[in-house]
N, C-alpha and C positions, 0 to 999 in steps of 0.2 A: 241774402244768405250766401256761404261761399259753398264751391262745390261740393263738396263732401256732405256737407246737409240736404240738397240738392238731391244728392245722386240717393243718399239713403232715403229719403220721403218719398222720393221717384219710383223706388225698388229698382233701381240700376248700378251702374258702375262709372269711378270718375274720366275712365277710360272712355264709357260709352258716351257720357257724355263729352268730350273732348271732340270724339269721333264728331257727333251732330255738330256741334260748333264746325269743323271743320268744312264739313257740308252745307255748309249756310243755314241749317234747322234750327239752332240754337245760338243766340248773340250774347255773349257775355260781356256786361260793363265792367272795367279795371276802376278799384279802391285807388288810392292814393299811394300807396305800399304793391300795387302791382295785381292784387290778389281780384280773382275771378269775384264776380257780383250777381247772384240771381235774385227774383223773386217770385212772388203767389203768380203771376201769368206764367214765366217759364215754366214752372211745374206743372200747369195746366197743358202749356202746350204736351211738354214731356208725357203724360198722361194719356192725351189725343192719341201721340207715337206710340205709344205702348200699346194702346186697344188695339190701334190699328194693324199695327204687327202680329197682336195675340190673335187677330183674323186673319194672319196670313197676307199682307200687304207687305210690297216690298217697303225700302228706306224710302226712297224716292216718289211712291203712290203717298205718302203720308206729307208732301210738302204740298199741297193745294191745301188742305185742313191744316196745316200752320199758318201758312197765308191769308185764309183766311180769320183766324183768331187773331194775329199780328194786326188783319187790319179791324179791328175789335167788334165781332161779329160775336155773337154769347154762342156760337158753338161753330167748331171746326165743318160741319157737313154743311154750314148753310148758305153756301159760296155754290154759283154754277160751278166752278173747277171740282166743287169736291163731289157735288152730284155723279158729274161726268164719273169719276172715277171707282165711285161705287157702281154705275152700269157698266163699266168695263169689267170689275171684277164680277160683278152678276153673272157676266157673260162668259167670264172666262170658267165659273164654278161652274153654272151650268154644263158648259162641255166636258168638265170633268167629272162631272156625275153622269153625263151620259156615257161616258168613256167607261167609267165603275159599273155601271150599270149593262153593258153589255160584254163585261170580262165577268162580272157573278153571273148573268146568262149563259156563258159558255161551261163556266165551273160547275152549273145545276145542271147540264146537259152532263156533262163528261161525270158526274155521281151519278146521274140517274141510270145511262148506262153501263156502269163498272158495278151497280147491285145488281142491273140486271143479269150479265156476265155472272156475279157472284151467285147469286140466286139459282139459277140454270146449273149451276155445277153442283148443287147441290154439298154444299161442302167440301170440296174440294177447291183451294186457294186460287184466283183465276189469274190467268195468265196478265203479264204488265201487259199494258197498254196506255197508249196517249197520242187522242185522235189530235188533240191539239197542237202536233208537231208534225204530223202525217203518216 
């Protein structure tokens, strides 16, 4: 298929796909007339890219799961390189949800005392405050 079919079955663009070619991610074979040549594996690979991304993986987290489909494995994650890379991003989620998790700790502190503030004034609008800058 040449790229424009490619890139629309893909849900991308011939741009973006140009990009991945350029990157080594995508290899295009040349027709006889010059013209880009994919088929049902690239759009597989392409697909891998895209999950992988729609989870927040950079470009480059996504070349171990090409690698290994290239080297014709029936799925991208079953390569130790692509293992590895999902426990790096495990790890790296993880400390971002610790990180989220202790900035909504600090926000449930700073409401709980600004009702209470509120509360005590009995109506009357309580003064700004924001313990959170000192």
């Amino acid at each position: 298929m040449r790229i424009g079919e490619l890139a629309k079955r893909a849900g991308t663009s011939t741009r973006t796909l140009r990009y991945y070619e350029s990157r080594g991610l995508l290899a295009a074979r040349r027709t006889g007339n010059g013209y880009r040549d994919y088929d049902e594996d690239d759009l597989r690979l392409l697909k891998q890219i895209r999950t992988l991304q729609d989870f927040g993986f950079e470009l480059e987290e996504t070349r171990p799961f090409v690698d290994c489909l290239r080297a014709g494995h029936p799925a991208g994650d079953s390569c130790p390189a692509s293992l590895a890379v999902y426990r790096r991003k495990l790890a790296e989620l993880d400390g971002l949800i610790g990180q989220l998790t202790d900035v909504r700790d600090q926000v449930a502190r700073q409401l709980t005392a600004a009702e209470e503030v509120a509360g005590a004034a009995a109506g009357e609008p309580p003064a700004p405050r924001c313990e959170m800058t000192g």
